[in-house]
matplotlib code that plots the C-alpha trace (Angstrom):
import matplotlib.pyplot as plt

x = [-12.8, -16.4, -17.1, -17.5, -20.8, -21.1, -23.8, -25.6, -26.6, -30.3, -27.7, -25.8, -29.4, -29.9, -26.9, -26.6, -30.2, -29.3, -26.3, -27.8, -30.5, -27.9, -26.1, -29.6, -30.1, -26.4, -27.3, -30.0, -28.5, -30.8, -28.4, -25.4, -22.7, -24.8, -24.0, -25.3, -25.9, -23.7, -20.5, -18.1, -17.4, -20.4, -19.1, -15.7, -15.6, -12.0, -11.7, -8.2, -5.6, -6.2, -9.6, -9.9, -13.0, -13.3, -15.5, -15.3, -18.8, -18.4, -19.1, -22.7, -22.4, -23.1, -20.3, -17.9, -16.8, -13.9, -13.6, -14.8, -14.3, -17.4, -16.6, -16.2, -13.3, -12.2, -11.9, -12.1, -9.5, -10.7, -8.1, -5.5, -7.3, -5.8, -6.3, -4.9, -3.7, -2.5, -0.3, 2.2, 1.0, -1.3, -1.4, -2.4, -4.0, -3.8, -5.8, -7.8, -7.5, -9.8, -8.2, -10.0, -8.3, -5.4, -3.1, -5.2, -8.6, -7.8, -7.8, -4.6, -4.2, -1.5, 0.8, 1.7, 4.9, 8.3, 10.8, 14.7, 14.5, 11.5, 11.1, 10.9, 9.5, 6.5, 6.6, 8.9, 6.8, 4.2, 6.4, 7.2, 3.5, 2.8, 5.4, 4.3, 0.3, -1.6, -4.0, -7.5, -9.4, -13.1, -16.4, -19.5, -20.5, -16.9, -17.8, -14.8, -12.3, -8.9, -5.0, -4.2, -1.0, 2.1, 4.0, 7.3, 9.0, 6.9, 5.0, 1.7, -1.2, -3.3, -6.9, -7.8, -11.4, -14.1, -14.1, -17.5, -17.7, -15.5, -18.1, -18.8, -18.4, -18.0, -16.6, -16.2, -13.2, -12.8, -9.3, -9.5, -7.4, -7.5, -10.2, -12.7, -12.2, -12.6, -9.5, -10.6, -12.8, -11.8, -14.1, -13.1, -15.4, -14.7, -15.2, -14.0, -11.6, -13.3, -10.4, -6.5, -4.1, -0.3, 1.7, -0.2, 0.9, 1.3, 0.4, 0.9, -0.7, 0.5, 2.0, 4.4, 7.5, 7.7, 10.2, 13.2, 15.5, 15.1, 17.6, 18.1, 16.9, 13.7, 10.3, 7.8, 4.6, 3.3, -0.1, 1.7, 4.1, 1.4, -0.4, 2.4, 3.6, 0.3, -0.2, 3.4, 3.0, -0.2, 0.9, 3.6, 2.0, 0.8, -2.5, -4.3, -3.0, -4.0, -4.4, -4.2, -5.4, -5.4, -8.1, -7.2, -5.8, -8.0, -10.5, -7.0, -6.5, -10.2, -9.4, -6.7, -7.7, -11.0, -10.9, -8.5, -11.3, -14.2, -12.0, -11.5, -7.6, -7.3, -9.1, -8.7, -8.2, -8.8, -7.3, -8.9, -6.1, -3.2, 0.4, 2.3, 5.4, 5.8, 7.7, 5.3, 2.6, 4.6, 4.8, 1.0, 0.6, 3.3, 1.6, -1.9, -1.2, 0.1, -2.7, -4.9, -3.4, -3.1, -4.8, -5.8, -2.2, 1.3, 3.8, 3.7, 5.1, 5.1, 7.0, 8.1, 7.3, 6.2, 9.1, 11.0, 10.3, 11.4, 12.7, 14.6, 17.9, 18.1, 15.8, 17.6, 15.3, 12.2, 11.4, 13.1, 14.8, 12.2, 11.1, 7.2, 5.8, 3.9, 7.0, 6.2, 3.3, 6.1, 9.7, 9.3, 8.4, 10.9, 13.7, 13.3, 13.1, 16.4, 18.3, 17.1, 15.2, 12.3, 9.3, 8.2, 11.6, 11.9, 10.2, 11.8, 13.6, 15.7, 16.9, 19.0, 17.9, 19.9, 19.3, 17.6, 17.4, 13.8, 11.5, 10.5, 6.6, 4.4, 6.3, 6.6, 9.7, 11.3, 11.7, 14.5, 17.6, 20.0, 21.3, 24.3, 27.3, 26.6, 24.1, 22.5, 23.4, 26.5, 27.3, 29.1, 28.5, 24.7, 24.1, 24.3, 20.6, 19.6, 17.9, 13.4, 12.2, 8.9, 7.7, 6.2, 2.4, 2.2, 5.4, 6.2, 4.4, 6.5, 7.7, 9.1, 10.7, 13.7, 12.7, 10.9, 12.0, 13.4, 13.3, 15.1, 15.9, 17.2, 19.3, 19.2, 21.8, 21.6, 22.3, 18.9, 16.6, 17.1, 14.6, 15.1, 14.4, 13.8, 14.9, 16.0, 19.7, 20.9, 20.3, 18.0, 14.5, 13.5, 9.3, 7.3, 4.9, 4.2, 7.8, 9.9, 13.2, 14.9, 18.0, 21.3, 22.1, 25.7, 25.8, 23.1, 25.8, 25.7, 23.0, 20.6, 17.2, 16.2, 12.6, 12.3, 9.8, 7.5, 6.6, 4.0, 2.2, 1.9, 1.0, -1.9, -3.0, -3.3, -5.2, -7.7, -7.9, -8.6, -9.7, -7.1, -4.3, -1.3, 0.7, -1.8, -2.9, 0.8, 1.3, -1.7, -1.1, 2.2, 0.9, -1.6, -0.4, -1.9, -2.0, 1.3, 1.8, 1.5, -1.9, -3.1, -2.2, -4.2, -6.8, -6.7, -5.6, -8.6, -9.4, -8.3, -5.8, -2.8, 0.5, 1.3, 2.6, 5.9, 6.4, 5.8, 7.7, 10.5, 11.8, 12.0, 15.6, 15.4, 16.0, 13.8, 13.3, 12.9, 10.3, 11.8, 8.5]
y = [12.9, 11.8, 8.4, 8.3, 6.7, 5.1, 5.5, 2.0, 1.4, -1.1, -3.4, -3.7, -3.5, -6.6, -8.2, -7.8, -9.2, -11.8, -12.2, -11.7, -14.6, -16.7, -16.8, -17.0, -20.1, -21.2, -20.9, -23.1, -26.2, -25.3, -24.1, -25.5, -24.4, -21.9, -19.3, -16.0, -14.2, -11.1, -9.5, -9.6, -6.0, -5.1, -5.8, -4.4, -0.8, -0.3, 3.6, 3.6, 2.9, 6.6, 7.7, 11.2, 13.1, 14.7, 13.3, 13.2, 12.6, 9.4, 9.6, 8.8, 6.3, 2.5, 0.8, -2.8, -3.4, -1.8, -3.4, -2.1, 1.7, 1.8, 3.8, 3.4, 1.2, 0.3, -2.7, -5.1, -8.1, -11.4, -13.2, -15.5, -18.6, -21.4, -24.7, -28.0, -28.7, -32.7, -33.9, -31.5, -28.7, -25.7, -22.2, -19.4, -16.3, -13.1, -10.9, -10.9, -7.5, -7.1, -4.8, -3.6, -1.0, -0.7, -2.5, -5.5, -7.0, -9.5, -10.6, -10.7, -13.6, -12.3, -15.0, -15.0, -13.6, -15.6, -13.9, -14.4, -16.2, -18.5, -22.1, -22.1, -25.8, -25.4, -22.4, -24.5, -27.4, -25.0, -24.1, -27.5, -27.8, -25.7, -26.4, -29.3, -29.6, -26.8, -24.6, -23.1, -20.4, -19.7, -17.8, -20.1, -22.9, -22.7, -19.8, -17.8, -20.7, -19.7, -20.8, -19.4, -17.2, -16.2, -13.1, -12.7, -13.5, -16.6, -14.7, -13.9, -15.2, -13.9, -14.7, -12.9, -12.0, -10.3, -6.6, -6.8, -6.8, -4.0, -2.3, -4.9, -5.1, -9.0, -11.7, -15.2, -17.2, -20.8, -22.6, -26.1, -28.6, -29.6, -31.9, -29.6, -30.3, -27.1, -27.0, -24.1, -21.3, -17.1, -14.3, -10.4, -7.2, -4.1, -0.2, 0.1, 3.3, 5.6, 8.1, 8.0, 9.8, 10.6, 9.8, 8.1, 6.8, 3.8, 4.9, 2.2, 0.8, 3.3, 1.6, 2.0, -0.4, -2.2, -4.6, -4.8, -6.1, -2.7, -0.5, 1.0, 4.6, 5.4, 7.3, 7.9, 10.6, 8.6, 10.3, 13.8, 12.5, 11.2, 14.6, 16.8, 14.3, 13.9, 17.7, 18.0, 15.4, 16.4, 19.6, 18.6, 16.6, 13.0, 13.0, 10.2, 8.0, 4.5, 4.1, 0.6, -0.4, -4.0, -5.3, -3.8, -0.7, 1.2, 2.7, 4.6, 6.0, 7.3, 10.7, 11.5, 9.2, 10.7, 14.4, 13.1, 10.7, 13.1, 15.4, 12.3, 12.2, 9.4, 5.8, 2.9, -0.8, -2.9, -6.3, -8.5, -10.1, -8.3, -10.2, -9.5, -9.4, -5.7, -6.2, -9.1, -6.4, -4.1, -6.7, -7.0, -3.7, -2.9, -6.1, -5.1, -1.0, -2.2, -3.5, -1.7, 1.1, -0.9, 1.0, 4.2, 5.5, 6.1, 5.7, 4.7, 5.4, 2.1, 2.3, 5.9, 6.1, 9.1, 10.7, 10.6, 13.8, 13.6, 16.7, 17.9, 19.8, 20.9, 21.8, 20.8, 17.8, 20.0, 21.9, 25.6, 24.2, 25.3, 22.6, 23.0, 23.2, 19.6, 17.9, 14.5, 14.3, 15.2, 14.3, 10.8, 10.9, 13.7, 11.5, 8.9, 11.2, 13.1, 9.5, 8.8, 5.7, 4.5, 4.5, 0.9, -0.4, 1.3, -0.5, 1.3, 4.8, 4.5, 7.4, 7.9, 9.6, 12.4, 11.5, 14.6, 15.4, 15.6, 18.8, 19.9, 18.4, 21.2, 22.2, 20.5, 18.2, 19.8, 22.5, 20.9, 22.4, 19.8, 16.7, 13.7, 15.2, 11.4, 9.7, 6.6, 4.6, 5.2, 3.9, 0.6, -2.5, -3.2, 0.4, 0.8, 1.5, 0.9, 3.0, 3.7, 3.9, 5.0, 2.3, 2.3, 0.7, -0.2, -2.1, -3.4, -6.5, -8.2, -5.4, -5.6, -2.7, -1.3, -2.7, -4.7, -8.1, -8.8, -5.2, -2.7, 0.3, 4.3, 5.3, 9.3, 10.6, 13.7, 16.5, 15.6, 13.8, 13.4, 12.2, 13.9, 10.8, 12.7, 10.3, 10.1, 9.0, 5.4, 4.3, 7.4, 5.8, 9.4, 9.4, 12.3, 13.2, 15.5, 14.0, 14.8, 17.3, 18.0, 15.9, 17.0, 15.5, 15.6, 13.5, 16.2, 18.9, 19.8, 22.9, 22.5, 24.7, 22.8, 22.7, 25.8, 27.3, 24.7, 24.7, 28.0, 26.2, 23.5, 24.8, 26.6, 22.9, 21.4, 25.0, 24.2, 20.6, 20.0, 23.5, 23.8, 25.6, 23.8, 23.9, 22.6, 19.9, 18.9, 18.7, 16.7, 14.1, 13.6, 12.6, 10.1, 6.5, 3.9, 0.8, -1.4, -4.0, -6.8, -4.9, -5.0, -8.5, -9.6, -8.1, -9.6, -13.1, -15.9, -17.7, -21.0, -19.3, -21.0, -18.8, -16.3, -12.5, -13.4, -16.5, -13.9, -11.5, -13.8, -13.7, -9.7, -8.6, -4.9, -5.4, -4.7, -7.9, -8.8, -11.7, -13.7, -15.0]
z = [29.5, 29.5, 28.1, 24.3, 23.0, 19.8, 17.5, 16.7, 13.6, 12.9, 11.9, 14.8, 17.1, 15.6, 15.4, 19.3, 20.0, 18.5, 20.1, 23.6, 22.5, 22.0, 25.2, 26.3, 24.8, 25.4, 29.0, 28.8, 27.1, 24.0, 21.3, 20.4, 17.3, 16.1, 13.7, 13.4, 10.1, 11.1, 9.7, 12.3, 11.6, 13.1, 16.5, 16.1, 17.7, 17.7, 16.2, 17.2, 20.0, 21.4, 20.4, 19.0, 19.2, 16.3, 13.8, 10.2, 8.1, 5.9, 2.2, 2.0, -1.3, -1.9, -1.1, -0.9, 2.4, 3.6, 7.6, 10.2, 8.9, 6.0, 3.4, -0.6, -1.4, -5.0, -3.6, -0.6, -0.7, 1.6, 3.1, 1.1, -0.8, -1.3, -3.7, -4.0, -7.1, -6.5, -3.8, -2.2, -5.0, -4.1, -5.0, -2.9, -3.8, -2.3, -4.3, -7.6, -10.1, -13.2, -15.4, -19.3, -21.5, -24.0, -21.7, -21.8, -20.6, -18.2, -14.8, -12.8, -9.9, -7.8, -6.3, -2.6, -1.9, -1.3, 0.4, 0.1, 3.4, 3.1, 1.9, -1.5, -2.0, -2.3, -4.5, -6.9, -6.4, -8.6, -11.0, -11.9, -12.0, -14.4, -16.6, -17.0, -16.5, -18.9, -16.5, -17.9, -16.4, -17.9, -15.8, -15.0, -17.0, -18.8, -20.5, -22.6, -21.1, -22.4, -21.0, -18.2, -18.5, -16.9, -15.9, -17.4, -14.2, -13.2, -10.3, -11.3, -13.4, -15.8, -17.5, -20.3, -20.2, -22.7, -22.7, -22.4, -19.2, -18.1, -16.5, -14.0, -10.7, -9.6, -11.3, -10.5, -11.7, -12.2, -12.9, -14.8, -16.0, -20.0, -19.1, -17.8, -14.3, -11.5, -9.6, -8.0, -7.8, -7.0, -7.2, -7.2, -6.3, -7.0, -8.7, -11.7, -12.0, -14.3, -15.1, -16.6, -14.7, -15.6, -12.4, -9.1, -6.2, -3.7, 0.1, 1.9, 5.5, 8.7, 11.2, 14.2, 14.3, 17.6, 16.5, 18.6, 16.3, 14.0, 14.7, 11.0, 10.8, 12.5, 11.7, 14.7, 14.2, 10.9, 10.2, 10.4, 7.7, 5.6, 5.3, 4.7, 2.1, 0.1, -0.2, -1.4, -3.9, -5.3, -5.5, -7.7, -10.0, -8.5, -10.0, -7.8, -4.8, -3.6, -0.1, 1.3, 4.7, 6.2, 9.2, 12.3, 11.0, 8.8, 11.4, 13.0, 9.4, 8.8, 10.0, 7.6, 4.4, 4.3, 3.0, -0.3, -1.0, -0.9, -3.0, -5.1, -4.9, -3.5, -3.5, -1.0, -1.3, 1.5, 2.6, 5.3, 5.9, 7.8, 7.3, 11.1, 8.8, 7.3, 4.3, 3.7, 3.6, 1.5, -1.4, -0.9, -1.7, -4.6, -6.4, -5.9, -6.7, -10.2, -11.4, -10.0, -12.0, -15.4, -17.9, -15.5, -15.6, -17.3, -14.2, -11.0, -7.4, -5.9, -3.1, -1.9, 1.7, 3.7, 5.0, 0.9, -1.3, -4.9, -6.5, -9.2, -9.5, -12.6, -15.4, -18.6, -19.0, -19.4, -22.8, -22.3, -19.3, -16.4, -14.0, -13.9, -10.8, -11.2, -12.5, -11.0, -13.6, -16.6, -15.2, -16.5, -20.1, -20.0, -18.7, -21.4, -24.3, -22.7, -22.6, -25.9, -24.5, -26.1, -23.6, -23.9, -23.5, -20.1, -17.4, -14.2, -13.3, -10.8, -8.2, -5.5, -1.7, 1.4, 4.5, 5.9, 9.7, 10.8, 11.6, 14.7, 15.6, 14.5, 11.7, 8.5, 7.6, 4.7, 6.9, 7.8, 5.5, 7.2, 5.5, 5.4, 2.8, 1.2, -0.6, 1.1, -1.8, -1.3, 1.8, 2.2, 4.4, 6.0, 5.9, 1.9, 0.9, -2.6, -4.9, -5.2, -8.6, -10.6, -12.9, -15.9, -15.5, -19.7, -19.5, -16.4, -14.5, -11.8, -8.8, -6.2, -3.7, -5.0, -9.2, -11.0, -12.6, -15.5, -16.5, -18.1, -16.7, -16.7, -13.7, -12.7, -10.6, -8.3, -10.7, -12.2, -9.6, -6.2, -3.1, 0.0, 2.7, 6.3, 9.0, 12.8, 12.7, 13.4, 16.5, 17.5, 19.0, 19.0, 19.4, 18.2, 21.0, 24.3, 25.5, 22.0, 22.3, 19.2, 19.6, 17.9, 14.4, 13.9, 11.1, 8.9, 8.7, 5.0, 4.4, 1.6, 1.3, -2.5, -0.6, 1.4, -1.3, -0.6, 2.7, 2.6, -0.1, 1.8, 4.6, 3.2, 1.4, 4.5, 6.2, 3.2, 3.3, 7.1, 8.6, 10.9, 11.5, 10.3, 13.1, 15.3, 13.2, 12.7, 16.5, 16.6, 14.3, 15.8, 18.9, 17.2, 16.9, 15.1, 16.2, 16.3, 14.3, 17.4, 18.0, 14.3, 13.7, 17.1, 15.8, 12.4, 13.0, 12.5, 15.5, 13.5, 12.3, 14.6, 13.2, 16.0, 15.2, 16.8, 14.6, 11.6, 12.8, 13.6, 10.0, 9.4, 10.5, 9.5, 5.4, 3.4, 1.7, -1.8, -2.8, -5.5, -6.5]

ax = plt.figure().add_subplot(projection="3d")
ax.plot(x, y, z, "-o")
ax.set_aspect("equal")
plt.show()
């Protein structure tokens, strides 16, 4: 191929003349620790681990930074902050969501996640804290200083703030103690959401899983799942997603984010920090999605990942007993008032998944027909999976993967709701790519076509949404691979930052972990 070449912008000209003047200088025994007044992003040119030709025009609007891939964001994230609050007490913060509307007008602090397996001292060491020690939060100058509160579960933090300024854009928040004193100081940009939506939806960061140690069921060809998956979801009723990238991976996801934010189905949130620990990412991302959804939305798809399609098998919950063809936006509400629940005592909806045997490359995955006779759920042992859920953004504020704390919640079986979860089998490292054979599946032996219908429709989304015939752009995307999560996290990690990507990596054994805090 011939060598690629990379448009430079004034920005970068002049970032790298003054980079070349000083090494220059270095060379001469003139300058010493010098720092330039350049975004680092300017010199990253990674577009992704196997660069792909075709281009795709950026959204030419004013925008926060969103890494090295600029594009509008609703939000950029910096990395973790942390502040001492005495000796042996600090609190870390991972991200900072202003929220104004019927649900509430305040600002949301959201904690760092503990797993199961970490060290809990210093995250009780807080707790104690703030049982004890009263916390303020206020703007500049002290300005509308009120308590600072807490989540129902003791994980996140919340300062109330004037409606006022709903409309803006930055905000600077100060914690204090009952004397006045600044503890600490955390700021927040973003673009405020300016419509409500029914049902939207988590998408998390696309990755490949190199760890060794993971020998559950297996998903390669990530960026053809993801495209297949959107168009059958806002088809069916998902009104909105947010997409979530972390440094190091967003420029491999440009390609395929960028035609649902033009068409303004989707909007991205961007972290500058990337956790080497995957399900340490995923809680990232289920805390931040809440609240960014707080007041814009009814319910929320936290955590469904690409290869699970939710349907329903029967009708009877819907008026005159027809599922409508956007059912995701309706099958909620409808759920509740069929249980005779009252909506604002259920937090969470709970559901069950098949096991479905993958689709050939170029073609989509619920082409597939073939599935296990038993529900994941119901297996026994390590292999036993647990239940996804929808949640319901009024009510709910602490989640995590498979719930959210201290909630209630309504539990659907099969006969009404079901998610179709389209996986290689246990122990099958199969790779999509130029090299993939459609192995056997002998455990996928029972037939069931519930999503047949849907793949023309599909098809014909995805003809419309990227100008290409769906077969080859299928094939395509299963060859492309983002980067891994070693890669990623070598590209993200500070340069003071000493914690390597195999000492995080060291504590993920396959589960997908809870955070209890």
């Amino acid at each position: 191929k011939a060598p690629m070449t990379v448009p430079i912008s004034p920005i970068h000209m002049a970032c790298l003349a003054a980079f070349t003047l000083l090494v220059s200088l270095v060379s001469l025994g003139i300058a010493q620790e010098t720092k330039l007044d350049c975004d680092a992003d300017s010199f990253l040119q990674v577009n992704s681990i196997e660069q792909n030709e075709q281009k795709t025009d950026d959204v030419q609007v004013n925008s926060i930074e969103g890494g090295s891939w600029q594009s509008p964001v609703l939000a950029s994230v910096p990395r973790p902050k942390t502040i001492s609050l005495m000796e042996n007490v600090e609190l870390t913060i991972i991200s900072v969501v202003p929220t104004f509307g019927p649900d509430g007008n305040y600002i949301t602090l959201i904690r760092e996640p503990v797993l199961v397996s970490q060290n809990h001292s210093a995250s009780d060491a807080f707790e104690a804290y703030m049982l004890k020690t009263p916390m303020y939060c206020a703007g500049a100058n002290s300005s509308h200083r009120v308590l600072l509160r807490w989540s129902a579960a003791k994980v996140h933090l919340f300062c109330d703030w004037p409606k006022e300024e709903a409309k803006e854009s930055k905000f600077e928040i100060f914690l204090e103690d009952a004397a006045g004193k600044v503890l600490g100081q955390f700021s927040a940009k973003h673009h405020p959401l300016e419509k409500t939506f029914d049902t939207v939806a988590c998408v998390r960061d696309i990755f490949m899983d190199t760890n060794p140690r993971h020998r559950g069921e297996s998903f390669s060809g990530p960026f053809k799942q993801l495209v297949e998956w959107l168009e059958f979801n806002h088809m069916h009723g998902i009104d909105h997603f947010f997409f979530y990238t972390f440094r190091g991976t967003e420029a491999a996801a440009k390609e395929i984010m960028t035609p649902y934010m033009k068409d303004g189905v989707a909007s991205r949130v961007h972290f500058e920090h990337y956790p080497g620990v995957n399900v340490v990412r995923q809680h990232y991302v289920i805390r931040d999605c809440l609240y960014r959804a707080k007041n814009h939305a009814n319910w929320l798809l936290p955590t469904i990942d690409v290869d699970e399609y939710i349907h329903m098998t029967s009708g009877h919950i819907f008026a005159g007993g027809v599922v409508p063809k956007d059912y995701l936006r309706t099958a909620w509400d409808s759920i509740v008032k069929y249980n005779q629940a009252e909506n604002k005592k259920i937090q969470t909806i709970k559901f069950y998944r098949f096991r479905f045997a993958r689709g050939p490359p170029g073609q989509l995955d619920i082409n597939s027909i073939w599935r296990e006779a038993g529900l994941q759920e119901g297996r026994t042992g390590h292999h036993r999976a647990l239940p996804k859920y929808v949640i319901n953004v009024h009510y709910a504020y602490d989640p995590h993967i498979h719930g959210a704390m201290l909630s209630s919640f309504l539990r659907v079986d099969q006969s009404v709701l079901v998610a179709n979860h389209y996986r290689n089998a246990k122990g099958s490292r199969t790779e999509y790519g130029e090299n993939y054979t459609q192995l056997p599946d002998a455990e996928a032996n029972v037939k069931d076509e519930a999503l047949a219908s849907s793949v023309a429709s599909v098809e014909e989304a995805l003809q419309k949404r990227f100008s290409e015939d769906p077969r080859i752009l299928l094939k395509r995307l299963g060859e492309k691979r983002p980067p891994s999560q070693e890669e990623a996290a070598k590209l993200s990690l500070d340069t003071g930052n000493s914690t390597s990507f195999h000492s995080l990596q060291a504590g993920e054994d396959g589960a997908e972990e809870e955070a209890t805090e």
